[in-house]
C-alpha angles and dihedrals in degrees: 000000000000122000109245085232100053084077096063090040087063099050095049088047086059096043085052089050094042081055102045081055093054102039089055091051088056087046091052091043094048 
């Protein structure tokens, strides 16, 4: 079974990854 919390985990883990994205394209633009 899945822990309740391994959802959320996951999303969070995404959102990290969606800003380190973002925060490398800023980086390559300045």
């Amino acid at each position: 079974m899945m822990h309740p919390l391994d959802q959320e985990i996951e999303a969070t883990r995404k959102q990290i990854l969606a800003l380190e994205r973002e925060k490398t394209q800023i980086q390559i633009h300045a």
